[in-house]
N, C-alpha and C positions, 0 to 999 in steps of 0.2 A: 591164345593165352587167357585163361580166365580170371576175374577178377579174386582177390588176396580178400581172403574172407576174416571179418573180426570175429577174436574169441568168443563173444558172443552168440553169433550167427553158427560157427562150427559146431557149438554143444547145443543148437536147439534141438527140441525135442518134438517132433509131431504128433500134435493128441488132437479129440474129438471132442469139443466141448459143447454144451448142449442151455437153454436159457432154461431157469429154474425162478420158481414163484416163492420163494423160503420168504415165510414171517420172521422178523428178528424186532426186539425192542428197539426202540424210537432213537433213546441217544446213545445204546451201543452203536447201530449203525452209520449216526452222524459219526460218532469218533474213529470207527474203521474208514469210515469216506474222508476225514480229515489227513488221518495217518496213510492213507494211499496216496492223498494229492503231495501230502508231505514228500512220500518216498518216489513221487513222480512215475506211479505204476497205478493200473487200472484195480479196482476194488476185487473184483476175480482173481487177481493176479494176488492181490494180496491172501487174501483169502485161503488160495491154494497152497501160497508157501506157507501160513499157519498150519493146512490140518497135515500137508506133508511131514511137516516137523515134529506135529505131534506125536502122528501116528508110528514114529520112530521114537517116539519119546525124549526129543530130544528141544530145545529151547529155541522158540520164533524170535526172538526178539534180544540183543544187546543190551547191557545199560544204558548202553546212553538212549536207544530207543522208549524203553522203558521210563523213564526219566520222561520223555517228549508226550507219548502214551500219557502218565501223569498229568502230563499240565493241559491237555486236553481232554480230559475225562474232567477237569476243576471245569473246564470252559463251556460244557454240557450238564455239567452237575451228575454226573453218571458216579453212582455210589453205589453199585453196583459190585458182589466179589463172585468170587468161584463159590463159596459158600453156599451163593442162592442160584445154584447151577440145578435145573431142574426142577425148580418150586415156582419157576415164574408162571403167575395168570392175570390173562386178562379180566 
């Protein structure tokens, strides 16, 4: 008899994930690493469900996330918007 598998385990997905050396601003990244530890999932992980979501165009993130997102960007000082998507230099 084999072990009763959690819904979780049955829809996993097997992929090929590969380490990458991506540059990203200083306190965007603390606040993605903040907001992983938040949601108890590794920063990869987070990561992926973002560009997933987007690339369907559809929305990462809840209010209430959103909301929590907020008060962690205050706590980095990260003033940062979509706005200045693609103008950042070092």
């Amino acid at each position: 008899m084999s072990p009763v598998k959690t819904q979780k385990e049955s829809q996993s997905i097997k992929v090929e994930r590969t380490q990458t050396g991506v540059r990203m601003e200083k306190r965007m990244l603390k606040v993605l690493k903040t907001l992983a530890e938040y949601l108890d999932m590794s920063l990869g992980d987070l990561l992926e469900g973002i560009v997933l979501h987007s690339f369907e165009g559809k929305e990462p993130f809840s209010e209430r996330l959103l909301t929590k997102i907020d008060e962690i960007k205050k706590v980095y000082e990260l003033d940062l918007t979509s706005e200045h998507a693609h103008k950042l230099k070092e």
